[in-house]
ROMARMAR-556151 format. One record per residue: residue number from 1; z, x, y of N, C-alpha, C, O in turn. Coordinates in steps of 0.05 Angstrom, whole numbers, plus 5000, padded with zeros to 4 digits. Layout:
! residues N
   num    n.Z    n.X    n.Y   ca.Z   ca.X   ca.Y    c.Z    c.X    c.Y    o.Z    o.X    o.Y
   NUM      Z      X      Y      Z      X      Y      Z      X      Y      Z      X      Y
...
***
This chain:
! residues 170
   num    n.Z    n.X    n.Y   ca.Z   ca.X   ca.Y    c.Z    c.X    c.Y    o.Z    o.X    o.Y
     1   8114   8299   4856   8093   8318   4862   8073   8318   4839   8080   8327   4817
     2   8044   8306   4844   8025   8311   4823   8023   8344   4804   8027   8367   4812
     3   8019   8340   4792   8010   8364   4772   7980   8371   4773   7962   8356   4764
     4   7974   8401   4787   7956   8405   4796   7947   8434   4778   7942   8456   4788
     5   7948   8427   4747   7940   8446   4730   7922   8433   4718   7922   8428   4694
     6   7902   8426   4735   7878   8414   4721   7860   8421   4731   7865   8425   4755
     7   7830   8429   4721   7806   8440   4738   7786   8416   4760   7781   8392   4760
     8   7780   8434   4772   7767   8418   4792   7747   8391   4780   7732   8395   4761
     9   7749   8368   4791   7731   8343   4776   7749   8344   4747   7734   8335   4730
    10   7770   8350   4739   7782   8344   4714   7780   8308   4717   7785   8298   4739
    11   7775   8292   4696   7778   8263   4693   7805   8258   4676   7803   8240   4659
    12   7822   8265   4677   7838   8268   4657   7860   8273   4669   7871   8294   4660
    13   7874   8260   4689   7897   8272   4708   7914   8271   4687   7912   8259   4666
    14   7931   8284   4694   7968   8280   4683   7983   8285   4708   7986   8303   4725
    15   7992   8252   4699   8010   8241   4720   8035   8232   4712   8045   8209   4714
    16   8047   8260   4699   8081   8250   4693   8094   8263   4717   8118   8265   4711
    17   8091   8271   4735   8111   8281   4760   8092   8263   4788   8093   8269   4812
    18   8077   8242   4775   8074   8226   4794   8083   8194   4796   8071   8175   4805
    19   8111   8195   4783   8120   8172   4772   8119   8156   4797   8112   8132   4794
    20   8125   8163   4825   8114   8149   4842   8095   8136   4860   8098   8125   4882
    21   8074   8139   4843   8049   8133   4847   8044   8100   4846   8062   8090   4833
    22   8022   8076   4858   8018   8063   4861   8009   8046   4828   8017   8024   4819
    23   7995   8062   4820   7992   8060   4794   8010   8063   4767   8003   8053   4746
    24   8033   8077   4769   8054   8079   4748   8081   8052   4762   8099   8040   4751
    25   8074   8050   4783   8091   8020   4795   8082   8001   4778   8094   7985   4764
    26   8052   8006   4781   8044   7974   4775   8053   7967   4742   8067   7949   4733
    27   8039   7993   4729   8049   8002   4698   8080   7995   4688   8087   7991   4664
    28   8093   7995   4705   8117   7993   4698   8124   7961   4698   8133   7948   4679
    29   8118   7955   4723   8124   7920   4730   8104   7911   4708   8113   7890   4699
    30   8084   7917   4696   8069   7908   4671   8090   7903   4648   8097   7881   4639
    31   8097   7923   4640   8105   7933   4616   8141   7920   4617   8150   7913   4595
    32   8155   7919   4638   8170   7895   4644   8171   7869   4638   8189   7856   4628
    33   8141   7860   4647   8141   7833   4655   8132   7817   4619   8132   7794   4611
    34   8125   7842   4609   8114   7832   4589   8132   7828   4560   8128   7814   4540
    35   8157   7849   4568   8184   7850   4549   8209   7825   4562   8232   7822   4553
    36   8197   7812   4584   8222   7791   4595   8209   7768   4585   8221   7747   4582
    37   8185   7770   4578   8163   7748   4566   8183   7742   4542   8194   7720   4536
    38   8183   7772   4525   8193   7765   4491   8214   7752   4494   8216   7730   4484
    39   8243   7766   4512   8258   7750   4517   8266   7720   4520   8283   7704   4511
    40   8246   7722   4538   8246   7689   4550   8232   7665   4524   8241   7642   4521
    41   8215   7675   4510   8199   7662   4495   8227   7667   4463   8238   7646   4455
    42   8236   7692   4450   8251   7691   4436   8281   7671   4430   8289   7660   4409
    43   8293   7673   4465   8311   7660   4471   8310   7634   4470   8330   7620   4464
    44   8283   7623   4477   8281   7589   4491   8278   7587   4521   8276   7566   4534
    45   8279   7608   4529   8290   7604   4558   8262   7588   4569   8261   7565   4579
    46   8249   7597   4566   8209   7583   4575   8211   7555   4557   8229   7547   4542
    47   8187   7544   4565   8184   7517   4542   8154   7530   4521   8136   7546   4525
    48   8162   7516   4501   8137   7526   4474   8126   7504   4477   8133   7481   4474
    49   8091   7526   4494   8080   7508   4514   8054   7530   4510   8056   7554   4509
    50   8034   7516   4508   8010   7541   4500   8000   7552   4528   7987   7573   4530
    51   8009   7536   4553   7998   7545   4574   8024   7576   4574   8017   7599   4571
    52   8041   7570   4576   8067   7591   4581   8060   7613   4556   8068   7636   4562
    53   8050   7611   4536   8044   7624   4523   8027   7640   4526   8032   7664   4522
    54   7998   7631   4536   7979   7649   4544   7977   7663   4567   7960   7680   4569
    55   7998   7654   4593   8001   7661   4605   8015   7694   4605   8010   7716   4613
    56   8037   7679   4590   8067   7705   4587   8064   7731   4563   8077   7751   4560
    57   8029   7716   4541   8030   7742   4519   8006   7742   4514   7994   7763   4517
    58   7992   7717   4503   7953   7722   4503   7945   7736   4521   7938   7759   4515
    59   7944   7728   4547   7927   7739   4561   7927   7767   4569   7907   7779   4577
    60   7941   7773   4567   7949   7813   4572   7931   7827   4539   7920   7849   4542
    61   7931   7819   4523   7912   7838   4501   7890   7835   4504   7878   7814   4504
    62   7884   7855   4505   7847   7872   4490   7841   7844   4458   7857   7828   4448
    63   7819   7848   4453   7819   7829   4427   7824   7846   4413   7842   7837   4399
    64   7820   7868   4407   7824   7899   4393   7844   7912   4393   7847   7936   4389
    65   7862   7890   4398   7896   7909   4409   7906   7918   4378   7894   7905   4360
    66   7922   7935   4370   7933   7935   4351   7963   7947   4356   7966   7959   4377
    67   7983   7945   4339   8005   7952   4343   8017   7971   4322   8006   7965   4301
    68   8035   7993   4317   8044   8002   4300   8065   7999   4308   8068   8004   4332
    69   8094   7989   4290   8123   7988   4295   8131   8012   4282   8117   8028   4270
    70   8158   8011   4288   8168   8037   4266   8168   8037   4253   8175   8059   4244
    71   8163   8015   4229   8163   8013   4206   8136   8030   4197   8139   8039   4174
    72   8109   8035   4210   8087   8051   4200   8067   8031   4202   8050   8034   4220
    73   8065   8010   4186   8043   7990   4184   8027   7982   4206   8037   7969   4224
    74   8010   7986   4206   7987   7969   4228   7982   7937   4233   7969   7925   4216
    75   7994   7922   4259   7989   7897   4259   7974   7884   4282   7987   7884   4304
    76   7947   7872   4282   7926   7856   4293   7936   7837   4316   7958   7826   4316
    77   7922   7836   4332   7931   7830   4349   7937   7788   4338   7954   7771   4347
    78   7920   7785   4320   7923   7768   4310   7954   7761   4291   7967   7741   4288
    79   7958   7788   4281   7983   7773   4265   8002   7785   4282   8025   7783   4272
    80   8002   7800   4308   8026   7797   4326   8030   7765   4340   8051   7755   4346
    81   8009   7756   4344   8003   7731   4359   8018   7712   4343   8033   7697   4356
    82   8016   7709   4315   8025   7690   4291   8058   7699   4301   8076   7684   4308
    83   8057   7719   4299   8087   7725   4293   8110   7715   4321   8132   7704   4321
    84   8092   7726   4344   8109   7714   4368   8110   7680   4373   8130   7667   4378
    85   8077   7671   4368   8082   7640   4374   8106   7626   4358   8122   7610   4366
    86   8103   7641   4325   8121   7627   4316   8153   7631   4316   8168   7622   4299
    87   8164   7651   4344   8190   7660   4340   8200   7646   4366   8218   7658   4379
    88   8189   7618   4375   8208   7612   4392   8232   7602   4390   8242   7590   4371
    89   8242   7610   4415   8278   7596   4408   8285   7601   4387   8302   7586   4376
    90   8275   7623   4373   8292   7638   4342   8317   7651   4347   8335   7649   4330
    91   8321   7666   4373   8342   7681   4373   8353   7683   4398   8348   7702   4413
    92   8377   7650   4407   8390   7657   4428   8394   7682   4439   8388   7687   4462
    93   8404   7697   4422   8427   7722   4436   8407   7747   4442   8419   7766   4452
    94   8377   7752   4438   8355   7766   4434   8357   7783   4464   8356   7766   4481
    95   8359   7800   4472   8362   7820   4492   8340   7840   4495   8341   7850   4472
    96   8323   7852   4507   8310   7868   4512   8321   7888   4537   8331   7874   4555
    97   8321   7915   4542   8331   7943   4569   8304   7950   4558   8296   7951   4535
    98   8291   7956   4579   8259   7980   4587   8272   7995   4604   8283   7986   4624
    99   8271   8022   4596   8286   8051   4607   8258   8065   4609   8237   8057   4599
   100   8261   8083   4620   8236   8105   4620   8211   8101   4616   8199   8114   4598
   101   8199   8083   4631   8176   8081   4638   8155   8102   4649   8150   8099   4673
   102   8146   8115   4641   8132   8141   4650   8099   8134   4641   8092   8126   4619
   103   8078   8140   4665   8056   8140   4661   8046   8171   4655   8038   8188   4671
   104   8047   8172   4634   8038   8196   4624   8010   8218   4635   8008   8241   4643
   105   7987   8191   4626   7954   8206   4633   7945   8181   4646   7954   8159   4641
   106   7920   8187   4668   7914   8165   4677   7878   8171   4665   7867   8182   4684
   107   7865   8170   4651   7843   8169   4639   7819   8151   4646   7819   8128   4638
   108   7797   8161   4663   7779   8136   4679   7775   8104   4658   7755   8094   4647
   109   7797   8098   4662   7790   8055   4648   7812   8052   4640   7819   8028   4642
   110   7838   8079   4626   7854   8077   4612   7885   8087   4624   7884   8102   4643
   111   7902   8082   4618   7925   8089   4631   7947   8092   4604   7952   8072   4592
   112   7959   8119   4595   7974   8121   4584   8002   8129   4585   8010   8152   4590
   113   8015   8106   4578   8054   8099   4582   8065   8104   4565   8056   8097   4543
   114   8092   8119   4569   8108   8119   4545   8131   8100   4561   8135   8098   4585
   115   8147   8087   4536   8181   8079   4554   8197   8068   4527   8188   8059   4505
   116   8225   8072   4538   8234   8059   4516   8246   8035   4517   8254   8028   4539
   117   8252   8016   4494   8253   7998   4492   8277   7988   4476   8278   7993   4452
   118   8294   7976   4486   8330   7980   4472   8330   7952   4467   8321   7938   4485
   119   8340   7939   4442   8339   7910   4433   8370   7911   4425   8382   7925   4409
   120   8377   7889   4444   8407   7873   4424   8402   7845   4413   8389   7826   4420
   121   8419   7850   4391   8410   7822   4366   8382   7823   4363   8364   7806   4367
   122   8381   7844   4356   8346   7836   4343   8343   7824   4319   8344   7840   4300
   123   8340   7804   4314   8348   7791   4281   8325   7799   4267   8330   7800   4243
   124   8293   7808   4274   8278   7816   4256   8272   7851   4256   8251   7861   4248
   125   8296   7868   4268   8305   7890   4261   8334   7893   4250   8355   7881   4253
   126   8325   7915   4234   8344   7942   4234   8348   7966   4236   8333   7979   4222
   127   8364   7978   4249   8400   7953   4260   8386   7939   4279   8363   7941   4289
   128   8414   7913   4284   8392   7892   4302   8407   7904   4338   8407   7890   4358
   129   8414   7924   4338   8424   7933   4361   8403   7955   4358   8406   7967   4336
   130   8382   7966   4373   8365   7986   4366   8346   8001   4398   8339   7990   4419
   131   8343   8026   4390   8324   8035   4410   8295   8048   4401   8293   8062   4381
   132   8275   8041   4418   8241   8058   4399   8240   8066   4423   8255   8060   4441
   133   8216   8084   4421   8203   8090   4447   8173   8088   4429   8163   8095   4408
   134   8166   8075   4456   8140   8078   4455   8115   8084   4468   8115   8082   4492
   135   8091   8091   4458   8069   8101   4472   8047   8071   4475   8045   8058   4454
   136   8037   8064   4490   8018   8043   4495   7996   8057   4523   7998   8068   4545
   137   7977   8048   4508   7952   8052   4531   7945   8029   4534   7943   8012   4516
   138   7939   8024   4567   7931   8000   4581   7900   8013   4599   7893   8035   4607
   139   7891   7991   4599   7870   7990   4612   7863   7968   4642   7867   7944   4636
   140   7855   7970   4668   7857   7956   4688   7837   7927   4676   7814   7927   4667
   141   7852   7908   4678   7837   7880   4676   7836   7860   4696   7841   7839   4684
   142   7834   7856   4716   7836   7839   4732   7848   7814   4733   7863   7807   4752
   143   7840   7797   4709   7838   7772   4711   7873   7771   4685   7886   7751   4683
   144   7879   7793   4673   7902   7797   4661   7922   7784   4679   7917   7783   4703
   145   7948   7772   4667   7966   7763   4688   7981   7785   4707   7990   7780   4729
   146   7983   7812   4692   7998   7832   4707   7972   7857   4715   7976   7880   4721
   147   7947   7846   4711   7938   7856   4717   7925   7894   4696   7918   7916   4704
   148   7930   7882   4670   7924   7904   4655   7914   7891   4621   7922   7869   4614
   149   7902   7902   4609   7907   7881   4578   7911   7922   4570   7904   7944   4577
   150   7929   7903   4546   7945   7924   4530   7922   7934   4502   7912   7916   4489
   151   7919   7954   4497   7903   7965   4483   7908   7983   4455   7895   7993   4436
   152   7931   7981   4463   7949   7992   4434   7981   8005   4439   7986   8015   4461
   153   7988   8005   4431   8022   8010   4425   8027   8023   4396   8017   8015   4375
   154   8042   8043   4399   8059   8059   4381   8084   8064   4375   8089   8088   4374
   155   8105   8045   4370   8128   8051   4367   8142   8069   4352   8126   8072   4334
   156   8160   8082   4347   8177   8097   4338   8202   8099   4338   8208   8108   4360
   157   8227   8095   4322   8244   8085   4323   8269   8111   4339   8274   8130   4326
   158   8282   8108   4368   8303   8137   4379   8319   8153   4355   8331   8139   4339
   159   8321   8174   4353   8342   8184   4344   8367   8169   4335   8383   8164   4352
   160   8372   8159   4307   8400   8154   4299   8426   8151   4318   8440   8134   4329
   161   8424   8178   4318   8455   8184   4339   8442   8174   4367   8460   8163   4379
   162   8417   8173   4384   8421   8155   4397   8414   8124   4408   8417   8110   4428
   163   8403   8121   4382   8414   8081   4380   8444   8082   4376   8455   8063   4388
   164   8460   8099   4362   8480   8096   4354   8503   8090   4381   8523   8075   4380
   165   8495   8104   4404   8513   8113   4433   8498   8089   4448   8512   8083   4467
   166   8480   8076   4448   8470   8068   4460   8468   8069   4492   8468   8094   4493
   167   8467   8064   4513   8483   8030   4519   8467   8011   4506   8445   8013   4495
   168   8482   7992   4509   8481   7964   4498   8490   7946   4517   8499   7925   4509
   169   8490   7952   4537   8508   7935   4556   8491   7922   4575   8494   7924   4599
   170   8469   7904   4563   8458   7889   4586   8454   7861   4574   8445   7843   4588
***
């Protein structure tokens, strides 16, 4: 059921009780498709191949993308790019779970998601068993492979005690 505490002509929906909406589907299969990428590209599973590359991670960012991990620091879409091309086939055992996908605000150009994001063997975290949640705003792109380029991301690392409980079981 939409949330209808907004004034008339509000541009600014909030659409967290409209998780079934056409638009938080699509958001989700985005934001999926783009963490089976890291997988696939982390693992080996894909070939290190610039077409598979730009396909599965260039082409979804804004040139203006920026990222914050939990660590605090701000990184360019440029030195995320460095960092993924150069982590293929780094880490057989590399696992990614996307839980809670929620389209938060839908903002005229902009779409804002929170979800979290559960890593086993993450060899360039700690612990390398871990959960963030994060906030990312997307914007509709057409010609994007899932149909959105990513415009920024905010990570933040779950509660201790629950990375600690995890699951971990995927």
């Amino acid at each position: 059921m939409p949330n209808t505490n907004h004034k008339k002509g509000d541009q600014h929906r909030d659409v967290r009780r409209a998780e079934e909406s056409d638009l938080a589907d699509r958001v989700r299969a985005e934001v999926e498709a783009l963490h089976e990428f890291f997988v696939a590209w982390f693992t080996g599973a894909v070939a290190d191949d610039d077409d598979v590359f730009q396909r599965g991670f260039a082409r979804r960012f804004d040139p203006g993308f920026v990222l914050i991990p939990p660590a605090g620091n701000l990184v360019t879409l440029a030195g995320l790019t460095k960092a993924i091309r150069g982590g293929h086939g780094a880490n057989p055992a590399f696992r990614i779970a996307i839980r809670d996908v929620v389209l938060r605000r839908e903002i005229p150009g902009v779409a804002v998601v929170t979800y979290q994001e559960w890593q086993r063997n993450a060899q360039a975290s700690t612990p390398a068993d871990n959960g963030r949640i994060s906030t990312a705003l997307l914007r509709p792109e057409p010609v994007a492979p899932g149909g959105f380029a990513w415009l920024h991301v905010h990570e933040c690392w779950l509660p201790t005690e629950v990375m600690r409980a995890g699951p971990y079981d995927f």
